[in-house]
C-alpha positions, 0 to 999 in steps of 0.5 A: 168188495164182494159186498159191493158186488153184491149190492149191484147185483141186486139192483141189476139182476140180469148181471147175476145170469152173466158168466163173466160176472158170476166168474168175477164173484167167485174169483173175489171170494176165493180171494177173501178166503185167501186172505183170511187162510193167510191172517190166520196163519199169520197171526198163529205164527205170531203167538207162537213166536211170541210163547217162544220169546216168552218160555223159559229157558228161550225167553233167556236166549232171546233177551241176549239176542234182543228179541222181543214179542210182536204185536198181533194183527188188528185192525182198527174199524173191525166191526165196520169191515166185518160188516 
């Protein structure tokens, strides 16, 4: 989104001087920035977990109650998004 926002603001430069625009752009990075402060955490606390499920003596206590590792967070066209 931001990348996007970006490429207009390069064809219209008079948008880039508008407050309500520059306003709109930091809003959406704070939110990017947002999102990744959560995936990462997310995907610390699936690690964790997944060490635990794995660790004796845990793994023992996990196996009788069913607990299994989790897939990590992924994403399919990574490189594309990162761009």
């Amino acid at each position: 989104a931001l990348s996007r926002l970006m490429a207009v603001s390069e064809r219209y430069p008079e948008l880039k001087s508008d407050a309500l625009f520059q306003d709109l752009q930091a809003q959406l990075e704070g939110t990017e920035n947002r999102i990744a402060v959560a995936r990462n955490r997310y995907i610390q606390e699936v690690q964790s977990y997944n060490t635990t499920v794995r660790q004796f003596p845990t793994n023992i206590t996990a196996k009788v109650f069913g607990l299994d590792a989790k897939p990590n967070f992924t994403v399919a066209n990574e490189d594309a998004i990162s761009t």
